[in-house]
Phi, psi and omega in degrees: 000127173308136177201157172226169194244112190289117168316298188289008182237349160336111131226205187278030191250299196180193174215152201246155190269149173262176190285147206287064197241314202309348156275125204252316184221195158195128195260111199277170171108176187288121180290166185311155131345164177269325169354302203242007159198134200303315211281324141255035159316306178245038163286124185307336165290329158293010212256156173058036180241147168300161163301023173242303188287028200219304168300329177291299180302326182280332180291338155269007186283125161261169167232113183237161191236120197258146183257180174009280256162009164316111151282126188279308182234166148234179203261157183109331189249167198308129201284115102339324213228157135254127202244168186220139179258082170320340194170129200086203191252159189188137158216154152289135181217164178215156198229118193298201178267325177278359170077022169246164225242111180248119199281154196217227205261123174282138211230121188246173171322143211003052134295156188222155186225183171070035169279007192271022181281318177295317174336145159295321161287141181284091202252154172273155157307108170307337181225167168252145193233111197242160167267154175232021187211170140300094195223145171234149187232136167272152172263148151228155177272172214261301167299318184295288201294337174274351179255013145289318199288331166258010165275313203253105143312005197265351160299303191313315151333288175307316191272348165294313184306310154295330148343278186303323180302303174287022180264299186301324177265028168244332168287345169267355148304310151320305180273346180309313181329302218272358206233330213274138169280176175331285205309331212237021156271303228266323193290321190287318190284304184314301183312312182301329192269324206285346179313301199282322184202030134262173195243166177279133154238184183292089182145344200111221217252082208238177213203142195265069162245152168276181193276302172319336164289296198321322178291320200289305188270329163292005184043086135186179204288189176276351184280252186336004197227337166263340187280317205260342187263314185310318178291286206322324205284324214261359171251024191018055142259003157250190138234138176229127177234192174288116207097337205220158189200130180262118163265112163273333179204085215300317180303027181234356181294331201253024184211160203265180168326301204259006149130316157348128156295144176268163174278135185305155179245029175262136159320164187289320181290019157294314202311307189282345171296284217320307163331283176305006196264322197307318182299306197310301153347291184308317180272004165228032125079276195319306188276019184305337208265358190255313170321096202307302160287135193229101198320328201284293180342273176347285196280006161293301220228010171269154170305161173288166191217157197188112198285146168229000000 
């Protein structure tokens, strides 16, 4: 069942569902060509299939369209399904045991969730997944997509590809937890949402979050998250209002009130990752936009590092 979280009744405690309406149609038929849309020419999951085979997979695609904060999938239920993101915004989340709700991996125009569909086994969704936009999707059903996947092995190929990129941003995730102080989780999570779903505006880059998303993915409280935006805001590197957030000057993210570097918070027992998350950065591409430390930032406004 579709379900969504009404903005306007959002607060920082948490967000309450509205009634199960926000999925509005489903268009059976053929979606536009890749021809005749950029987004899917490059969806990567598609990639490297012919033009016949790429009109067989789309021509078996349904398309349904979700409004605002439609939760798409939850996690716990049978992954059945595949989805591909035609238009809007997306992100993953997961909702702890304790009922708190942790913002996860941000999801752009063609991309795609709901891949444990492919596995031979019939597995559930590990996270739940919402639009954070008006957004349409294509869809397959389980049986349809896996028997493209063993017409084209090269979906299978794509979709490992994409694996692996998340493989990469939950591990540079990891070490940001175990390396980064409060200041440089929350500056790396700003950089990082604005690569993947910010938008352009007059001032720079802005982004439709709260302050309780921000604690929730940089793990720290909501308190450290009104402290750290309120200076950045008065040394303009942000603008912030209720809800919303403009990144204007993100290399001010890494300097104090008066103008000062702050100093990096990664540990001794640290010191030696960073270099390698930079190779690891390098040999894989496909994940620049997810990776929360970003080599430019860094060697502008990090203290020197040194492996010991």
């Amino acid at each position: 069942m579709d379900r969504a979280v009404d903005s306007d009744a959002e607060s920082e405690s948490g967000a309450s569902l509205r009634p199960p309406h926000d999925f509005s149609s489903n268009h059976p038929g053929i979606p536009p060509t890749d021809r005749s849309d950029p987004v899917l020419h490059n969806a990567r999951f598609l990639d490297g299939l012919s033009s016949a085979g790429r009109y067989a997979v789309l021509q078996s695609a349904q398309r349904h369209t979700y409004r605002r904060n439609s939760v798409v999938v939850e996690q716990g239920d049978s992954a059945d399904r595949l989805f591909l993101l035609r238009k809007g915004y997306a992100r993953h989340f997961f909702i702890t045991p304790e009922g708190r709700k942790v913002n996860l991996f941000c999801l752009v125009r063609g991309h795609i969730f709901g891949g444990a569909c492919l596995l031979s086994d019939p597995a559930p969704f590990i996270v739940s997944t919402e639009v954070t936009t008006n957004s349409e999707v294509l869809v397959w059903e389980r049986d349809t997509i896996r028997g493209f996947a063993r017409r084209y092995p090269r979906l299978l190929e794509n979709g490992l590809s994409i694996a692996c990129d998340y493989l990469v941003w939950y591990l540079a995730t990891h070490l940001s937890l175990v390396c980064h102080s409060a200041r440089e989780r929350l500056a790396h999570v700003l950089i990082g949402l604005s690569r993947g779903i910010g938008q352009s505006v007059p001032h720079g880059i802005g982004l439709e979050i709260t302050n309780e998303q921000l604690a929730n993915t940089a793990n720290i409280t909501p308190f450290t998250v009104s402290r750290l935006l309120s200076e950045w805001q008065r040394n303009g590197s942000i603008q912030k209002s209720r809800g919303k957030l403009v990144l204007c000057r993100p290399e001010r993210l890494f300097r104090n009130d008066s103008g000062g570097r702050v100093p990096l918070g990664m540990n001794s027992a640290c010191s030696g990752a960073y270099p390698d998350r930079v190779e690891m950065r390098r040999s894989l591409p496909s994940a620049r936009g997810y990776l929360l430390t970003t080599k430019r930032f860094q060697q502008a406004h990090a203290e020197p590092r040194h492996r010991y």
